[in-house]
MDAnalysis code that builds the backbone (N, CA, C; Angstrom):
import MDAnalysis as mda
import numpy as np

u = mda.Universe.empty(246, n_residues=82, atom_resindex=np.repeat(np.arange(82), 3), trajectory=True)
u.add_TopologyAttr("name", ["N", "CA", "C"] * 82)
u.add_TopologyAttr("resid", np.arange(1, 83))
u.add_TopologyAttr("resname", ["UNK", "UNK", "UNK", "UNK", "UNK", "UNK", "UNK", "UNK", "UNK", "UNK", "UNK", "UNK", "UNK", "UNK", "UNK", "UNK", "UNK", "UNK", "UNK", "UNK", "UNK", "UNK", "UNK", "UNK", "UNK", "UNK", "UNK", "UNK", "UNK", "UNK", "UNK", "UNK", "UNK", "UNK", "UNK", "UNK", "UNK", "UNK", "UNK", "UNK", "UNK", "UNK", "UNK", "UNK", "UNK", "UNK", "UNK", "UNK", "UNK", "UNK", "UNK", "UNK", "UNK", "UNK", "UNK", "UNK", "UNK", "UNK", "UNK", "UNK", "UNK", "UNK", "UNK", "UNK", "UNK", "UNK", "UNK", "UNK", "UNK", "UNK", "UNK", "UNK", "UNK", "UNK", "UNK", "UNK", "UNK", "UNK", "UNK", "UNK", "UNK", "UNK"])
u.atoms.positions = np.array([
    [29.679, -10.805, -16.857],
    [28.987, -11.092, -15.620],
    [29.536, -12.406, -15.058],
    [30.198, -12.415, -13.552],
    [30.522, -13.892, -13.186],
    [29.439, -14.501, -13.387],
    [29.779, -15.981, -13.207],
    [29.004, -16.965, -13.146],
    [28.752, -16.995, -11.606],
    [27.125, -17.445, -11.345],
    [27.061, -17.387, -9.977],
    [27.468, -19.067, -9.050],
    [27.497, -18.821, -8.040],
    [27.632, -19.829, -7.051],
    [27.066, -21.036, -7.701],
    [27.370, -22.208, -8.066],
    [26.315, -23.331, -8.333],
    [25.851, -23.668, -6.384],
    [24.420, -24.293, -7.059],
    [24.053, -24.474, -5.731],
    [24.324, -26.001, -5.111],
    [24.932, -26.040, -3.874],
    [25.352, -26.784, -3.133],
    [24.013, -27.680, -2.761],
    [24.496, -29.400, -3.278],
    [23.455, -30.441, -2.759],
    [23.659, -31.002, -1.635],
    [22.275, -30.999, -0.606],
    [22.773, -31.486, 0.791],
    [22.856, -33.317, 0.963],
    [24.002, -33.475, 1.778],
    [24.258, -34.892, 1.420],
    [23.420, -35.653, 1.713],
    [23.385, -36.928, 0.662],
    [22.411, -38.084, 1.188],
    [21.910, -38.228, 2.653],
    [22.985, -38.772, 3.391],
    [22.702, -38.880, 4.592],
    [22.385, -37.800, 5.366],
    [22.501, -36.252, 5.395],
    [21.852, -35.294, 6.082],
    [20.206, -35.171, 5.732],
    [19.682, -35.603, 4.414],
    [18.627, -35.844, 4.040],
    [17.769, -36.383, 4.726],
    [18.253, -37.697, 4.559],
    [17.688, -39.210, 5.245],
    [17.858, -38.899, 6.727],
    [18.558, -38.570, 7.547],
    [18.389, -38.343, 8.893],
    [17.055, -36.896, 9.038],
    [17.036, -36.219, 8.200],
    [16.182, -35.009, 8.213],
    [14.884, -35.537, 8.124],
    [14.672, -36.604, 7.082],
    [13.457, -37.284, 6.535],
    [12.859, -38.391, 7.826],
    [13.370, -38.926, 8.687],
    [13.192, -39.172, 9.513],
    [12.555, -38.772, 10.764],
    [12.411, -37.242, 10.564],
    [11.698, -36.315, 11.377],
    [10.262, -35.820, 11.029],
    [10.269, -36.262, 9.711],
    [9.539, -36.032, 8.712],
    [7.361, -35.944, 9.965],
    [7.488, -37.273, 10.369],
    [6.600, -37.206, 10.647],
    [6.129, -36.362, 11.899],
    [7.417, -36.422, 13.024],
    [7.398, -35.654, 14.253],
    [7.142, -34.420, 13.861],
    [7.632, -33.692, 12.595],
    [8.221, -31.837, 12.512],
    [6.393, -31.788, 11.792],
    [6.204, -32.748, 10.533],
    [4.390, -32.353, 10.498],
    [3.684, -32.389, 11.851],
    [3.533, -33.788, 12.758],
    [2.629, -33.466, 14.097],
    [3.005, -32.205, 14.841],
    [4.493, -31.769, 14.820],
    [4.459, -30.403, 15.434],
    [3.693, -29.596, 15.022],
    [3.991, -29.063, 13.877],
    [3.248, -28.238, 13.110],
    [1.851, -28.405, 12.997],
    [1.111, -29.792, 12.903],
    [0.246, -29.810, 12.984],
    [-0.452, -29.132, 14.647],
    [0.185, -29.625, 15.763],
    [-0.327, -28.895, 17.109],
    [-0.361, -27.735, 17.108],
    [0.753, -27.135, 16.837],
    [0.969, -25.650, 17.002],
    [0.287, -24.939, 16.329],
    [-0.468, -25.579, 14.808],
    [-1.113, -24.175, 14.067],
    [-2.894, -24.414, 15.253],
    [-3.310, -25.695, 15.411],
    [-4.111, -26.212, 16.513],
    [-4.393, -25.290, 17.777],
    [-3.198, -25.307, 18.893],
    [-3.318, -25.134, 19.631],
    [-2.045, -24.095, 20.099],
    [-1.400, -23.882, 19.629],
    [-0.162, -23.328, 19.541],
    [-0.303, -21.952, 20.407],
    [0.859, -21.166, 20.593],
    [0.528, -19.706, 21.249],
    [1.691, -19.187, 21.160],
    [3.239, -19.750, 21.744],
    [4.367, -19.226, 21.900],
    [5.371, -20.232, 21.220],
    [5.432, -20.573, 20.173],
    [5.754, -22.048, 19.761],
    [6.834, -21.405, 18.280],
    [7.415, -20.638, 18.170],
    [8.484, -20.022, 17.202],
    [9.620, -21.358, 17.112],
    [10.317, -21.187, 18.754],
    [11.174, -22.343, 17.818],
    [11.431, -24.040, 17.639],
    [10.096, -23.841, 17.801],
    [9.761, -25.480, 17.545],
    [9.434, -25.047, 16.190],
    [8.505, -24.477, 15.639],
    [8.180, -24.133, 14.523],
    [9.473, -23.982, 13.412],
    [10.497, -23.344, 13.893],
    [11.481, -22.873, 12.762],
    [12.328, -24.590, 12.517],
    [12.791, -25.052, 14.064],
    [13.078, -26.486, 13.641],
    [12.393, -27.378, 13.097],
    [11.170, -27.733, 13.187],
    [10.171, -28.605, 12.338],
    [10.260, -27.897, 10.489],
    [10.402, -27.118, 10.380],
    [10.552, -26.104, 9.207],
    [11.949, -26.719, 8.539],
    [12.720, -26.625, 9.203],
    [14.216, -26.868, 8.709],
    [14.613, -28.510, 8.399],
    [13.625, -29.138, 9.429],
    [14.079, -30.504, 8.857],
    [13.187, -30.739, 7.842],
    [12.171, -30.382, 7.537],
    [11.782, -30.561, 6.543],
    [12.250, -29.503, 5.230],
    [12.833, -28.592, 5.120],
    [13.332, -28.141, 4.163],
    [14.666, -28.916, 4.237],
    [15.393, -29.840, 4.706],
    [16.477, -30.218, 4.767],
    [16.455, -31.539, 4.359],
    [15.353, -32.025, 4.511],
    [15.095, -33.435, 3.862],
    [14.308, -33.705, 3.034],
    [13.170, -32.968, 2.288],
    [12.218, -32.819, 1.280],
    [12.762, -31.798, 0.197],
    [13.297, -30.598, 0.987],
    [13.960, -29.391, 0.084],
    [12.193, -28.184, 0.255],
    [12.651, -26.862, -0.252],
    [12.095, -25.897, -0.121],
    [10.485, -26.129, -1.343],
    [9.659, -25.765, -0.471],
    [8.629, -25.649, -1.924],
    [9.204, -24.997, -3.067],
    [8.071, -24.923, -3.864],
    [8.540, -23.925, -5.301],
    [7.404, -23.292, -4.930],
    [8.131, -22.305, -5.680],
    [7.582, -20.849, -5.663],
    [7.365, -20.265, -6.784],
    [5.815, -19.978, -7.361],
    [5.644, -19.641, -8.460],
    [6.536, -18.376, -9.090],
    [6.556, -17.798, -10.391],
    [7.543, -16.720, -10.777],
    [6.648, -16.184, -11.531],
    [5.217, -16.434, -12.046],
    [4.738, -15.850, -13.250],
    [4.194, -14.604, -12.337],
    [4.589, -13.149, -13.187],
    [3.822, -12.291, -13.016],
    [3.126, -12.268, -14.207],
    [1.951, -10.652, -14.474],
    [1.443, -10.092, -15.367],
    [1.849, -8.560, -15.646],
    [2.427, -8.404, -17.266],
    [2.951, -7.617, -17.724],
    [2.627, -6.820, -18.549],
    [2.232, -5.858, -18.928],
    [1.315, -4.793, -19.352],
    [2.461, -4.044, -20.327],
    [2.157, -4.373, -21.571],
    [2.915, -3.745, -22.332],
    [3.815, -4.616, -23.029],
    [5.194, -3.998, -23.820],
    [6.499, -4.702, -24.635],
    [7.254, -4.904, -23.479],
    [7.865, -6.616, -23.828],
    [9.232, -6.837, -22.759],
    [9.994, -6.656, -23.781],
    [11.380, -5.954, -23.216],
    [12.767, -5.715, -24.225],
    [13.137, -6.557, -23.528],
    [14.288, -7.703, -24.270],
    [14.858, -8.448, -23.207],
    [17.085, -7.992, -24.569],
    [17.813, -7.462, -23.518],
    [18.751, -7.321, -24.308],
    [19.850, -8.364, -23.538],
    [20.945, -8.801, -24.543],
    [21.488, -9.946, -24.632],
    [23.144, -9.328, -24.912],
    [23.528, -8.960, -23.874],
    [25.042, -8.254, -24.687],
    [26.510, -9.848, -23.987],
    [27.543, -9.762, -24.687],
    [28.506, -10.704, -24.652],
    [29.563, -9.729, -24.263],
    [30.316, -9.672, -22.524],
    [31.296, -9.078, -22.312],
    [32.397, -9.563, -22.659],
    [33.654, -9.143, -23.071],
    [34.464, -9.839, -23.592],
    [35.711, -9.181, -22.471],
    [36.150, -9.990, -21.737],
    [37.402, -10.045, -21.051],
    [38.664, -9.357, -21.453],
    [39.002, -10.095, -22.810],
    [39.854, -9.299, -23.354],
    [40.013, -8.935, -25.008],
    [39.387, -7.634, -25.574],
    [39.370, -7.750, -26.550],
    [40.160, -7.625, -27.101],
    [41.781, -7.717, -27.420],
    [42.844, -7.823, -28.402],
    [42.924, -9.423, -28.739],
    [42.159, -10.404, -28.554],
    [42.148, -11.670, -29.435],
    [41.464, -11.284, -30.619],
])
């Protein structure tokens, strides 16, 4: 199985300029859930600088599982005549 993509860190300074919005992109958000009506892309930009300068929430992963987990573990080998 390749190895996947490592994930790309956004640079300091795209951060810090993002974080700077920090308070404008919450008061947006704060109006719009308020008073809001047609307000998408103010919404998606207030969204982005803050995923761009804070980073994305987390997102829980636990489900509930009913029954045996098999978990199998196989090692592909590229080339097997070594």
């Amino acid at each position: 199985m390749p190895n996947p993509k490592p994930k790309r860190q956004t640079p300091a300074d795209i951060k810090s300029l993002a974080r700077g919005y920090s308070n404008l992109s919450l008061q947006t958000l704060g109006g719009i859930a308020k008073d809001g009506k047609q307000e998408a892309s103010r919404v998606a930009a207030s969204i982005a600088l803050l995923d761009r300068g804070w980073g994305k929430p987390s997102q829980d992963t636990t489900h509930e599982v009913k029954g045996e987990i098999k978990v199998v573990l196989r090692k592909m080998l590229e080339d097997e005549d070594d």
